[in-house]
C-alpha positions as CSV (number, residue, x, y, z in Angstrom):
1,X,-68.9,-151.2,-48.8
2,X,-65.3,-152.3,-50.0
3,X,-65.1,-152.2,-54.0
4,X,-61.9,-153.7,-56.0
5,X,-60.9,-152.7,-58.9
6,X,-59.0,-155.0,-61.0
7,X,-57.5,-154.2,-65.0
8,X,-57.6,-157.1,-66.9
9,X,-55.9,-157.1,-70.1
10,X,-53.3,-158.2,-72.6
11,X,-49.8,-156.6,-71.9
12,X,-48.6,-154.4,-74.8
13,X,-45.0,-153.4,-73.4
14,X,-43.0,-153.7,-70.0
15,X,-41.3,-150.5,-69.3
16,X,-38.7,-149.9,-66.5
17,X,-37.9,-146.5,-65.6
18,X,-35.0,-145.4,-62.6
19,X,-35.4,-142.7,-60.4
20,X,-32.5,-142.0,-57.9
21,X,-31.2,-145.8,-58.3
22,X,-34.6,-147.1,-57.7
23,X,-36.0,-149.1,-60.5
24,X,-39.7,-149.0,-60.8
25,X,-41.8,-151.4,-63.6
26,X,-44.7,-150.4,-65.6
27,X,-46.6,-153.0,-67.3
28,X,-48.3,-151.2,-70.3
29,X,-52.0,-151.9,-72.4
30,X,-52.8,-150.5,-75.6
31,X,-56.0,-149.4,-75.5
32,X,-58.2,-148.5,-78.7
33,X,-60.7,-146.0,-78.8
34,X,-64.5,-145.3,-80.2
35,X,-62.8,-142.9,-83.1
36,X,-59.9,-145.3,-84.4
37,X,-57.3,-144.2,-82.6
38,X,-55.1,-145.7,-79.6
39,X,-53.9,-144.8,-76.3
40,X,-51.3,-146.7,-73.9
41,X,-52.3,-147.2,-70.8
42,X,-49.7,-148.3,-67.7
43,X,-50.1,-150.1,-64.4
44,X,-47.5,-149.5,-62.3
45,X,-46.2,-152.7,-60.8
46,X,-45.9,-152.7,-56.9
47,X,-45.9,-156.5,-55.9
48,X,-41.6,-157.5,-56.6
49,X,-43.3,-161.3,-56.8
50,X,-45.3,-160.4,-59.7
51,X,-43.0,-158.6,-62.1
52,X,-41.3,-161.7,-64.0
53,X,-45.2,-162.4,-64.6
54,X,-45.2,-159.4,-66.5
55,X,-43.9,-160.3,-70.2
56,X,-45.5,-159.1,-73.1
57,X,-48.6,-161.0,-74.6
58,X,-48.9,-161.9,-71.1
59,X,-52.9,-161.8,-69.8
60,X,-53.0,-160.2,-66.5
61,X,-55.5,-159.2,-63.7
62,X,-54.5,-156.8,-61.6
63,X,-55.7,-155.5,-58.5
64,X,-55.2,-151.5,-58.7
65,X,-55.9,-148.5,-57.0
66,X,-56.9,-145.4,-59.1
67,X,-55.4,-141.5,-58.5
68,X,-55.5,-138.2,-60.7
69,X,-53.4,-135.5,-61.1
70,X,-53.9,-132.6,-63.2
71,X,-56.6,-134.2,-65.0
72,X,-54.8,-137.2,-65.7
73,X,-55.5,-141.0,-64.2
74,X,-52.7,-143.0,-62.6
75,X,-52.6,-146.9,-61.7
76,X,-51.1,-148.2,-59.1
77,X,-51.0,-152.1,-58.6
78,X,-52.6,-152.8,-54.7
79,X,-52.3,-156.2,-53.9
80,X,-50.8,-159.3,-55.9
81,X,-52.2,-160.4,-59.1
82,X,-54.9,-162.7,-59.6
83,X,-54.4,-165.7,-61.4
């Protein structure tokens, strides 16, 4: 069985963050909870084709791959965007 996961949702922010001259792009969501309050979650953008797709307001559907560490979930875009 092959499953996909894809996060569809309206982009809150684009953030860009370097690391050893290597620019990587986040495209975050703001996400509202059950209790009131907010979280932001980001996608990390993978796919250099896609990232002048990601603007704020922007609706998305990404294809992403889900990891943990320490108790915490990471996502990783894994394959280009569907439109």
């Amino acid at each position: 069985m092959n499953s996909k996961l894809l996060y569809i949702g309206t982009v809150y922010a684009v953030a860009k963050k370097t690391y050893n001259d290597e620019e990587t792009v986040y495209a975050q969501f703001l996400n509202k909870n059950d209790d009131g309050g907010v979280e932001i979650q980001q996608v990390k953008i993978t796919e250099n084709v896609d990232i002048p797709i990601i603007k704020e307001g922007a609706n998305v559907k990404i294809p992403i791959k889900v990891s943990t560490y320490q108790n915490k979930l990471y996502f990783t875009q894994s394959d280009s965007m569907v439109k």
